[in-house]
C-alpha positions in Angstrom: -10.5 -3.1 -3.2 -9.4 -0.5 -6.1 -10.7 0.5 -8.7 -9.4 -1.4 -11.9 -8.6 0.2 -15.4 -8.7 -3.4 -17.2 -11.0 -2.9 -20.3 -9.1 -3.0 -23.6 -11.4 -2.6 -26.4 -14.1 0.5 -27.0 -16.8 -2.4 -26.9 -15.7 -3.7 -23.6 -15.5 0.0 -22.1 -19.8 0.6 -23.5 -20.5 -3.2 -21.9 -17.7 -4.9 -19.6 -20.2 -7.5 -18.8 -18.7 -8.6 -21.8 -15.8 -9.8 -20.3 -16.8 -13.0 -18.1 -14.9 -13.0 -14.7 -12.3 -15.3 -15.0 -10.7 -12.9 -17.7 -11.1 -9.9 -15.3 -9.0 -11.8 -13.2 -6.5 -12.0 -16.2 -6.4 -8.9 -16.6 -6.0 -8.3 -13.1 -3.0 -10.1 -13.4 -1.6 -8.6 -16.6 -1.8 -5.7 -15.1 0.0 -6.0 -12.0 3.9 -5.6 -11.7 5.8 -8.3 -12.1 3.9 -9.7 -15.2 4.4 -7.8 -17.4 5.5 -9.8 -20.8 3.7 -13.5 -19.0 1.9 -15.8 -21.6 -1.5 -14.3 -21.4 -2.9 -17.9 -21.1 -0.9 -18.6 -18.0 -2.1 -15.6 -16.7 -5.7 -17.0 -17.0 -4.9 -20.2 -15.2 -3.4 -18.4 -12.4 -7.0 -16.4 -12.1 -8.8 -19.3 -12.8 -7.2 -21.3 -9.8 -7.6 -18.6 -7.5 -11.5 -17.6 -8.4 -12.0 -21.2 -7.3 -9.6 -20.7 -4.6 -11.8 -17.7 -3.6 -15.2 -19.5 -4.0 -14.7 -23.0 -2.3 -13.3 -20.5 1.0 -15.5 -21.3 4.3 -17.0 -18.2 5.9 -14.2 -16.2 6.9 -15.2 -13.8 10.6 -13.8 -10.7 10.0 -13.1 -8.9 13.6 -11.6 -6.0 11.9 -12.5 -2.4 13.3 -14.6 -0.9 10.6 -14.1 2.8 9.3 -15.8 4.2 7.2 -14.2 7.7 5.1 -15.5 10.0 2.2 -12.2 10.5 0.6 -12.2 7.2 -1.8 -13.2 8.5 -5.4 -10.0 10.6 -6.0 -8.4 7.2 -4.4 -9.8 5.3 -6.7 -10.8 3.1 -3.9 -13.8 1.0 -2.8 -12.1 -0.2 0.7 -9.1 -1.2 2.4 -7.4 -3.3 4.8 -4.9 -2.4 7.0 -3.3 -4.8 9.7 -2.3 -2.7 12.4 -4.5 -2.4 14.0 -7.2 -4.7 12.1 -9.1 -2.2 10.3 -11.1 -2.5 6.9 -11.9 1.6 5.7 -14.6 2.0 3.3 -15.5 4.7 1.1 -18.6 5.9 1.4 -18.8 8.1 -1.8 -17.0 5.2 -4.2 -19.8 2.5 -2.4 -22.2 5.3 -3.8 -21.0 5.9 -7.6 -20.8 2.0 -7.4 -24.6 1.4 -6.2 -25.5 4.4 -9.1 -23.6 2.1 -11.4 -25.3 -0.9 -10.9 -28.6 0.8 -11.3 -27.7 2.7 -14.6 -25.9 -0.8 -15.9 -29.0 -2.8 -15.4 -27.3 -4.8 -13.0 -29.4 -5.0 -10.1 -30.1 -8.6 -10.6 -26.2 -9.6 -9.9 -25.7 -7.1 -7.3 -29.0 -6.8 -4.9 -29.3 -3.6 -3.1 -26.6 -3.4 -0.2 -24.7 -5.8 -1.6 -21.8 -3.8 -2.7 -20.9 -2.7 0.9 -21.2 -6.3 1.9 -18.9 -7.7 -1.2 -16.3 -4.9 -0.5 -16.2 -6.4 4.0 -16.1 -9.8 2.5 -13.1 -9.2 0.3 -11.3 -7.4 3.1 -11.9 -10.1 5.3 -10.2 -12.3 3.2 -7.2 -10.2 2.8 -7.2 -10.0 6.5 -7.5 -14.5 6.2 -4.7 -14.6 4.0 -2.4 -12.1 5.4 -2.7 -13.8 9.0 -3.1 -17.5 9.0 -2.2 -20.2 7.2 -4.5 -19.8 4.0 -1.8 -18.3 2.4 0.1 -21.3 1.9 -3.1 -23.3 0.8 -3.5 -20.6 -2.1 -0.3 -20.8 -3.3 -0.2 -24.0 -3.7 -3.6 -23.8 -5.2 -2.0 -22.1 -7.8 0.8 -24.1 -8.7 3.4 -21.8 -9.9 6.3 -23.1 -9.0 9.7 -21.1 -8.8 12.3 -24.0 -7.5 12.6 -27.6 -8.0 15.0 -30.0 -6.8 14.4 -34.0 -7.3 10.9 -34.4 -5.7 10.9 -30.9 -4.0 9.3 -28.1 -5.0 9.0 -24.6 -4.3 5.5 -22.5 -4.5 5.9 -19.1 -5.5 4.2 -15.7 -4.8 1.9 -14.8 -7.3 1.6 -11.2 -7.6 -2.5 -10.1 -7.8 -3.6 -13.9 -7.0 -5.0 -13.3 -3.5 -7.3 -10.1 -4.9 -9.1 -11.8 -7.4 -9.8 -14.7 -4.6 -11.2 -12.1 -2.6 -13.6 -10.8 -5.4 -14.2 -14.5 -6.3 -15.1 -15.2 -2.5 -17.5 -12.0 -2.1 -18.8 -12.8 -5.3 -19.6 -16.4 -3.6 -20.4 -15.2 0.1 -22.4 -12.5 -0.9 -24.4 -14.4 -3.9 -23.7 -12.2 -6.3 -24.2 -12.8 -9.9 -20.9 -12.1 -11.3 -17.6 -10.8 -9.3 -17.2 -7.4 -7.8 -14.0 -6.9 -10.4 -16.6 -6.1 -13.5 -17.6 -3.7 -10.8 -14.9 -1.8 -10.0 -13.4 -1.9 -13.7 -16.8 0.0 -14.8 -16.1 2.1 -11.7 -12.2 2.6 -13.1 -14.3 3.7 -16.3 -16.6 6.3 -14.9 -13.8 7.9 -12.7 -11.3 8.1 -15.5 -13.9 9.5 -18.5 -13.5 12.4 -20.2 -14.9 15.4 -19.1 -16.2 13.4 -15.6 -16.9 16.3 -13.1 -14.3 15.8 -10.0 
């Protein structure tokens, strides 16, 4: 779970709750590799289909080790999973400038005390879901992007950036949040990169 530099405008940097969550997820997308130049409403069909993707998941058990480090603000980093072993690290001071955040935002109502370090197990768990069983097949069809046809055949493609904003739309759901943990980390993107920030 990064960090995400996705505001564009001076208005959207002063209030990113601005920017509702399924163009976030846009953004998300824009700015990942591999899009670069995509029609921009494509782009918000694609995160459309996978925030609902996200939020209709059943609970998904995470039986990943859990670690947690100090070193995640110059990483720009809330958590991470890794696969081998199964282990979700998360960053202690980043879940702290995030919870300072929240209370300096007003925010409290969409993210209840504790509920970022919840949000940022429940999005690793679902990148653990996805990378190991068959859910990522059922996403990619969920997003309909198709990169072969022939006759009645079709191929799904990989879309690059899909499965993260599922996993913020499915904390977002699991942990009844009030909007997605991507206006989160965007405002945390924000703090960490200003001007004159103390490192």
């Amino acid at each position: 779970m990064t960090a995400v530099e996705l505001a564009s405008t001076d208005r959207e940097l002063m209030d990113p709750a601005s920017v509702d969550d399924v163009e976030w997820g846009a953004r998300l997308l824009a700015a990942t590799p591999t899009h670069e130049g995509r029609d921009r409403e494509l782009l918000r069909q694609w995160a459309l289909r996978a925030d609902e993707f996200g939020s209709r998941l059943a609970p998904v058990p995470s039986t990943a080790r859990v670690v947690e480090r100090d070193n995640g603000l110059e990483r720009m980093l809330l958590a991470r999973y890794t696969s081998r072993p199964p282990t979700v690290e998360l960053y202690t001071d980043t879940l702290a400038l995030a919870e300072e955040l929240v209370d300096a935002r007003g925010w409290r109502a969409w993210y209840p005390p504790d509920s970022v370090r919840a949000a940022a197990l429940a999005h690793e768990a679902v990148h653990a879901h996805l990378h190991h069983g068959p859910a990522k097949a059922a996403l990619k069809q969920a997003l309909d992007h198709t990169v072969l046809r022939l006759g009645r055949h079709r191929l799904a493609g990989h879309v690059a950036g899909a499965e993260e904003v599922a996993a913020h739309a499915y904390a977002r759901t699991v942990c009844g949040l009030g909007r997605s943990p991507l206006l989160l980390t965007a405002a945390l993107r924000a703090e960490l990169t200003r001007p004159g920030r103390e490192k």
